[in-house]
OpenMM code with the backbone's topology and positions (N, CA, C; nanometers):
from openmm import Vec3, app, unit

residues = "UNK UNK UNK UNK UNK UNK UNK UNK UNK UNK UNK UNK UNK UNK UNK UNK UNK UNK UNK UNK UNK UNK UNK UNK UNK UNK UNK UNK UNK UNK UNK UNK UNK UNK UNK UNK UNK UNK UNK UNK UNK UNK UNK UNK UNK UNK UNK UNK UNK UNK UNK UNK UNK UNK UNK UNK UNK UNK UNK UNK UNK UNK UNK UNK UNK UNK UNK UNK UNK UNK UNK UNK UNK UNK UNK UNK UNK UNK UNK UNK UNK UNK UNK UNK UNK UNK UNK UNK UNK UNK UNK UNK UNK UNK UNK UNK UNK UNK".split()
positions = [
    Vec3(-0.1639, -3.1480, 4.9345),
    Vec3(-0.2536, -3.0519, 4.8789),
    Vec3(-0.1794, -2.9223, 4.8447),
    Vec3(-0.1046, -2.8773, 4.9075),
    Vec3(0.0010, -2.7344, 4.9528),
    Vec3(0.0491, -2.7702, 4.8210),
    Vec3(0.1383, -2.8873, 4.7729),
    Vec3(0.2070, -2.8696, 4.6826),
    Vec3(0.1493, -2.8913, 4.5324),
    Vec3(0.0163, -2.9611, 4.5293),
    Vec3(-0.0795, -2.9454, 4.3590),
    Vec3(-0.0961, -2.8014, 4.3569),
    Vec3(-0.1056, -2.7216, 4.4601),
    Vec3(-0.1871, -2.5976, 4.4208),
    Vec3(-0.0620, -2.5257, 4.4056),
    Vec3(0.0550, -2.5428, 4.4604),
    Vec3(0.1578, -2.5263, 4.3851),
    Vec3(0.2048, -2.5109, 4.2020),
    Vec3(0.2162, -2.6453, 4.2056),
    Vec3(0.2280, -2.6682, 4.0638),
    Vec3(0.0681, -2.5916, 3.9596),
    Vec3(-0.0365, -2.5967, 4.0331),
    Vec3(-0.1025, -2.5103, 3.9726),
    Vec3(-0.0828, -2.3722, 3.9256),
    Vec3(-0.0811, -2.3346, 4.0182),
    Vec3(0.0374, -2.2037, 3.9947),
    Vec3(0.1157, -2.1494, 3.8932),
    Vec3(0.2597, -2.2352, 3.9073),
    Vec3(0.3508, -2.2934, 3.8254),
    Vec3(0.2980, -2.2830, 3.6840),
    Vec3(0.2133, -2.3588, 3.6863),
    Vec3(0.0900, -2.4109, 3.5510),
    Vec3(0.0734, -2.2455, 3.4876),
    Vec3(-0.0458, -2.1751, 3.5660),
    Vec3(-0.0926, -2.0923, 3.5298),
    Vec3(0.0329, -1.9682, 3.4938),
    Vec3(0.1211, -1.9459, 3.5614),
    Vec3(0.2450, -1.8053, 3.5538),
    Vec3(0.2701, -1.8999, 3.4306),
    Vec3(0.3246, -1.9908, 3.4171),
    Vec3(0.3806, -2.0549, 3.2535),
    Vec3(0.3066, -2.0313, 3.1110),
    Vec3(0.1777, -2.0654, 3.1357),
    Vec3(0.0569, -2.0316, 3.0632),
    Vec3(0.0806, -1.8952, 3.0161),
    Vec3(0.0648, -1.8216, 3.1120),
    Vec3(0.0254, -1.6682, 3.1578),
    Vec3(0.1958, -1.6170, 3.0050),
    Vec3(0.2649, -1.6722, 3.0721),
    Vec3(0.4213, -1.6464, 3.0161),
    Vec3(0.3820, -1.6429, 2.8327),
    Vec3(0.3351, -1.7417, 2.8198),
    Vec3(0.3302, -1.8237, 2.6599),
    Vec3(0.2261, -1.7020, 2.5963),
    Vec3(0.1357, -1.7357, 2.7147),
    Vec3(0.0441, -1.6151, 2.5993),
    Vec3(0.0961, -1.4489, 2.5469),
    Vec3(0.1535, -1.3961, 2.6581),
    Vec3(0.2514, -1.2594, 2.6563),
    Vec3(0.2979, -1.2758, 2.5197),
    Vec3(0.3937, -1.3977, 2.5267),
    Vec3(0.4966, -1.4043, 2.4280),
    Vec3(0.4585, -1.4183, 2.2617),
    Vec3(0.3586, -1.4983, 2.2726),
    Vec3(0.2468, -1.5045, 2.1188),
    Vec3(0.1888, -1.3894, 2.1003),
    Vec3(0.1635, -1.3231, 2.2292),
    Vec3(0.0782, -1.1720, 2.1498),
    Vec3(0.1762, -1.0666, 2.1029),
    Vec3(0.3487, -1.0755, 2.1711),
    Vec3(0.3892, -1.0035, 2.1366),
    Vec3(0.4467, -1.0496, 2.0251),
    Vec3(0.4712, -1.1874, 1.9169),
    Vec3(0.4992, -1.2327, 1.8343),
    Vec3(0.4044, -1.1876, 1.7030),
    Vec3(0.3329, -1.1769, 1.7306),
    Vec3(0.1992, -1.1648, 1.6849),
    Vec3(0.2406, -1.0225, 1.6268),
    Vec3(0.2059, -0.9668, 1.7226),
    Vec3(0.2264, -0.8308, 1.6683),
    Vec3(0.3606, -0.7481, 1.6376),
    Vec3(0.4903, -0.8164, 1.6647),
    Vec3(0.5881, -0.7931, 1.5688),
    Vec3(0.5555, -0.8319, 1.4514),
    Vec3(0.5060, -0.9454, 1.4414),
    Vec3(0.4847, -0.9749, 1.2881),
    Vec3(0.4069, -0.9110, 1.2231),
    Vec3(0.3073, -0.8712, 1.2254),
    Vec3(0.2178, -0.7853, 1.1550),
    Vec3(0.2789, -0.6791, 1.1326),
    Vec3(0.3638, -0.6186, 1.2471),
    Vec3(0.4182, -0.4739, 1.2318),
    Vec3(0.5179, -0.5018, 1.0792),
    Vec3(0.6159, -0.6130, 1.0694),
    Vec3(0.6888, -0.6738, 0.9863),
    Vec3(0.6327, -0.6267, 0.8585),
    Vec3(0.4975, -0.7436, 0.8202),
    Vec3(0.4171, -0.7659, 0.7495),
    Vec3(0.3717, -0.5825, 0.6744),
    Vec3(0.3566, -0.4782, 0.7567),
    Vec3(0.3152, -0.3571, 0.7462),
    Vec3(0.4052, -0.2890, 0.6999),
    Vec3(0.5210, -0.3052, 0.7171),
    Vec3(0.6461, -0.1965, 0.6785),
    Vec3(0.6764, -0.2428, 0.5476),
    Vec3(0.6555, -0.4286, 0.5454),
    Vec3(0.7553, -0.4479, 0.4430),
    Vec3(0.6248, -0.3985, 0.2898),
    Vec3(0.5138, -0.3983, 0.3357),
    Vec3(0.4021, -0.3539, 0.1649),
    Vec3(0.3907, -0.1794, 0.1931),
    Vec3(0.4446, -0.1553, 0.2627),
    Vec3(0.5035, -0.0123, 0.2523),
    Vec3(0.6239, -0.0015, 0.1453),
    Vec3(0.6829, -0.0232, 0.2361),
    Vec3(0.8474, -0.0335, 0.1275),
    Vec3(0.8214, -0.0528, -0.0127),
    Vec3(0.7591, -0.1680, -0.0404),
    Vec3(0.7011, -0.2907, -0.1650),
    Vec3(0.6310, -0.1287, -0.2651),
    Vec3(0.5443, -0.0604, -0.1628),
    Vec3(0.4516, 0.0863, -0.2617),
    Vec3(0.5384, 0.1494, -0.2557),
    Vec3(0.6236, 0.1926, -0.1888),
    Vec3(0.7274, 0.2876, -0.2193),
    Vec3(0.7886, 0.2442, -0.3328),
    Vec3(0.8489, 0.1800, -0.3352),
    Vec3(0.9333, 0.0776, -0.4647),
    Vec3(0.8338, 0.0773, -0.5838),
    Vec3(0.7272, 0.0575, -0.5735),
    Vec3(0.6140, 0.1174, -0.6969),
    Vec3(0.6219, 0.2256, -0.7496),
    Vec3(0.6018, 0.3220, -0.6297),
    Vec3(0.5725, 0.4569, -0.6808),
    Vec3(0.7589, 0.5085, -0.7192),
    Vec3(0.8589, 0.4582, -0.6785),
    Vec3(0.9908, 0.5050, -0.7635),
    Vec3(0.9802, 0.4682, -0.8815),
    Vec3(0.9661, 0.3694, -0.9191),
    Vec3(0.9465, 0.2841, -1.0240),
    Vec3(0.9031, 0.3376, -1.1588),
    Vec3(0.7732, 0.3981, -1.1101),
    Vec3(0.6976, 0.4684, -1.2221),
    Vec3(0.7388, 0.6407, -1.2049),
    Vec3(0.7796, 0.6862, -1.1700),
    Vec3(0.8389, 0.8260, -1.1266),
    Vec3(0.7577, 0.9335, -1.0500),
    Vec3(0.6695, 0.8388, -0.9786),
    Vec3(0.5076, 0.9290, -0.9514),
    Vec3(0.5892, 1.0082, -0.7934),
    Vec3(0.7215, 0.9146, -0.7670),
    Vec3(0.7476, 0.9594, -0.6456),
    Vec3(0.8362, 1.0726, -0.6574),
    Vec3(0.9564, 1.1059, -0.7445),
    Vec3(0.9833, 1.1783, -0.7526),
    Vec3(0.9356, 1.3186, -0.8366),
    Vec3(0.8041, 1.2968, -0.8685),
    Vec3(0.6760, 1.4126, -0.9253),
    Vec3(0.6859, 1.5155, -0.8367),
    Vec3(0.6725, 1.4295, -0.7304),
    Vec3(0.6026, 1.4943, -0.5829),
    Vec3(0.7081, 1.5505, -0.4892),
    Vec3(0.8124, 1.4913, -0.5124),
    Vec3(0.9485, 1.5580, -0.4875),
    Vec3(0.9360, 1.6844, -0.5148),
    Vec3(0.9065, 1.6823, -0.6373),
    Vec3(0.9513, 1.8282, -0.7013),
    Vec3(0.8257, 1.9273, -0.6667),
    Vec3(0.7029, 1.9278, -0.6749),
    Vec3(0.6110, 2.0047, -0.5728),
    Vec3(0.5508, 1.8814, -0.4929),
    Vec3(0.5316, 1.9468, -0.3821),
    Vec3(0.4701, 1.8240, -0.2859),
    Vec3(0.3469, 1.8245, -0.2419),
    Vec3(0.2802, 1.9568, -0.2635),
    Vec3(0.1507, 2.0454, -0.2966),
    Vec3(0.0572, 1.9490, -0.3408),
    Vec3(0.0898, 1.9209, -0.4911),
    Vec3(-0.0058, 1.9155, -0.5584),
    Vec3(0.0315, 1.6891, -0.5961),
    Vec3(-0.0414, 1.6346, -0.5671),
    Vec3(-0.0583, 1.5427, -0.5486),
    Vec3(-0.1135, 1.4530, -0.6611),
    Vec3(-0.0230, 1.4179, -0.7635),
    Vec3(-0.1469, 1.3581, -0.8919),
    Vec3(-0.1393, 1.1839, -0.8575),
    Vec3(-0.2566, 1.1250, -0.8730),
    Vec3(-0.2892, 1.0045, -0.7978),
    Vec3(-0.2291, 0.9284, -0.9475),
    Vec3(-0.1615, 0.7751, -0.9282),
    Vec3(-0.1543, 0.7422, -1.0190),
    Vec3(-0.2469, 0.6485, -1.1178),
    Vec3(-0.3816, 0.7254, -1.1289),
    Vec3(-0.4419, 0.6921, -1.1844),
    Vec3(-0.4511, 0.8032, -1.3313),
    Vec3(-0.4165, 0.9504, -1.2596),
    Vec3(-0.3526, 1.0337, -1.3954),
    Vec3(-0.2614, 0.9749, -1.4238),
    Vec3(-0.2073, 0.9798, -1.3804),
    Vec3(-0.0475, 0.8954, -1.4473),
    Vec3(-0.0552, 0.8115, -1.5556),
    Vec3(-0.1785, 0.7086, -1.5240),
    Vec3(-0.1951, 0.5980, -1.6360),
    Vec3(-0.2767, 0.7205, -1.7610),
    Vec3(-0.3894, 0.8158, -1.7316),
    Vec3(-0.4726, 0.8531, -1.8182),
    Vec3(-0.3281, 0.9353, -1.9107),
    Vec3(-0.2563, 0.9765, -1.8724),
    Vec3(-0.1544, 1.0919, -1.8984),
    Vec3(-0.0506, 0.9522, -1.9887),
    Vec3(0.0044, 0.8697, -1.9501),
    Vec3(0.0179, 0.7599, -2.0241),
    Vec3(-0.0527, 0.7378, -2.1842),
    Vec3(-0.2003, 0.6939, -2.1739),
    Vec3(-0.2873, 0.6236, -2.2539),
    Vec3(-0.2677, 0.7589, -2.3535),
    Vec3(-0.2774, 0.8702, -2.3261),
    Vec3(-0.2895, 1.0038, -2.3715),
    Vec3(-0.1262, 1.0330, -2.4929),
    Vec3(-0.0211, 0.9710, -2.4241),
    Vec3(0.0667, 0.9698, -2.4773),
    Vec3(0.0792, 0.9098, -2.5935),
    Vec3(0.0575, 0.8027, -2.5993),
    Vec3(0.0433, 0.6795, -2.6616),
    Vec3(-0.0602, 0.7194, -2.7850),
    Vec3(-0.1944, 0.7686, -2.7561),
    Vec3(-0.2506, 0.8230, -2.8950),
    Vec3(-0.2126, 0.9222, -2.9302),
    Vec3(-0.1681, 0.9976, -2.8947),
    Vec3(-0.0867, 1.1626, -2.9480),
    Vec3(0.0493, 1.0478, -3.0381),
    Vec3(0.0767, 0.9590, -3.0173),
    Vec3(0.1928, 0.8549, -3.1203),
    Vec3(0.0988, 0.8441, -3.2647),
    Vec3(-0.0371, 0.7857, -3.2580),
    Vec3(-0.0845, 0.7579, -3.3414),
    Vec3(-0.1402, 0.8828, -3.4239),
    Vec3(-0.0907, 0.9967, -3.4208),
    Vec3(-0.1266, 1.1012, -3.5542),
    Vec3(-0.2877, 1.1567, -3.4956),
    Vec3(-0.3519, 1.1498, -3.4338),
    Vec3(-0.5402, 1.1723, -3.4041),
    Vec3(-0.5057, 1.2921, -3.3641),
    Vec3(-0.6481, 1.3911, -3.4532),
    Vec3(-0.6212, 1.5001, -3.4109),
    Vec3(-0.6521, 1.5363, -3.2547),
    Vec3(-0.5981, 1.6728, -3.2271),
    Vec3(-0.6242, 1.7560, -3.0989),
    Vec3(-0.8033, 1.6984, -3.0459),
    Vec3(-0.8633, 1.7141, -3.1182),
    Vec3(-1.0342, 1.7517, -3.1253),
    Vec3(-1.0329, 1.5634, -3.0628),
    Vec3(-0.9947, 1.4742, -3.1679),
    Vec3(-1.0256, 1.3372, -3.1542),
    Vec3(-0.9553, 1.3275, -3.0077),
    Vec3(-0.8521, 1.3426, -3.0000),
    Vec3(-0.7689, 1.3014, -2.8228),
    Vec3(-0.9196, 1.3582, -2.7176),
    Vec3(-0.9221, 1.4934, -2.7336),
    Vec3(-1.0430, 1.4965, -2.5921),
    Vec3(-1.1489, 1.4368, -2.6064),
    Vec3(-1.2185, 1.3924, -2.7464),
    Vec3(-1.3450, 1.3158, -2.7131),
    Vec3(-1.2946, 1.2152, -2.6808),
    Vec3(-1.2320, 1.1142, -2.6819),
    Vec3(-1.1322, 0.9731, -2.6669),
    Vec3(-1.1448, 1.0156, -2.5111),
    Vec3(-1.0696, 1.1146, -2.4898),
    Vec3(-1.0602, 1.1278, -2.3035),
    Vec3(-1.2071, 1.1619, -2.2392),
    Vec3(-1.2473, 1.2823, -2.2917),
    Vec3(-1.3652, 1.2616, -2.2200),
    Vec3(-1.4842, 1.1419, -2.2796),
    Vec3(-1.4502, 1.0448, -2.3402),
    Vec3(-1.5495, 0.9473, -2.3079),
    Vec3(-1.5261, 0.8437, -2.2434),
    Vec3(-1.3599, 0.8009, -2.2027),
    Vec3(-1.2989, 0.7767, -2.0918),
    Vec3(-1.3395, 0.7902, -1.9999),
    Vec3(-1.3637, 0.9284, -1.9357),
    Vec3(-1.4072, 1.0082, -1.7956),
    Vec3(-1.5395, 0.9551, -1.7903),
    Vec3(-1.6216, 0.9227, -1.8855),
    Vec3(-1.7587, 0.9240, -1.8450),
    Vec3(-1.7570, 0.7727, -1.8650),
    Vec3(-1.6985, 0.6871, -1.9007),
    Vec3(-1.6948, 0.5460, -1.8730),
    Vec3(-1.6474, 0.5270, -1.7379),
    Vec3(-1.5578, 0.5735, -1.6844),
    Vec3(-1.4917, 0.5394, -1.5321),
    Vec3(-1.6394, 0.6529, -1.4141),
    Vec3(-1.6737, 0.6912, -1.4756),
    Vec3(-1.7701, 0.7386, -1.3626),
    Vec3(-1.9151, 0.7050, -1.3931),
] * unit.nanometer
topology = app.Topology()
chain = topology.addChain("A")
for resn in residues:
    res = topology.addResidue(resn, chain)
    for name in ("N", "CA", "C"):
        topology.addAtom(name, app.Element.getBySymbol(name[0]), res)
């Protein structure tokens, strides 16, 4: 009897061992998983130059969703439309996204 409840024991500290080791697997990996779609947005935001924007004031924060409007904006100021035509174009933009 002395020695099943033994190996029970045995049983359970082993158990006990495995699970430690999966939770801490577990959560290295996620931590992994977390740094590396960090890095991945960092590497975005170099990419498009939104990161070094902010370099240069760090204040003022433009989301890159100006970025794209400031883009699209570029792009018809190519096509000749006057001053007057670009802001209705943008502000009917603004009032489509809201």
């Amino acid at each position: 009897m002395a020695v099943s409840s033994l190996k029970k024991i045995k049983f359970m500290e082993y158990f006990l061992y495995i699970l430690v080791a999966l939770i801490m697997g577990t959560v290295i990996f996620l931590t992994f998983k977390a740094i590396g779609r960090g890095l991945d947005a960092r590497s975005d935001l170099k990419r498009d130059g939104t990161l070094e924007k902010n370099k240069e004031d760090p204040y003022t924060f433009k989301s890159v969703e100006d970025d794209e409007n400031e883009k699209i904006l570029e792009k018809l100021k190519d096509k000749d439309l006057s001053p007057e035509d670009l802001k209705n174009l943008y502000d009917e933009i603004k009032r489509k996204k809201n």
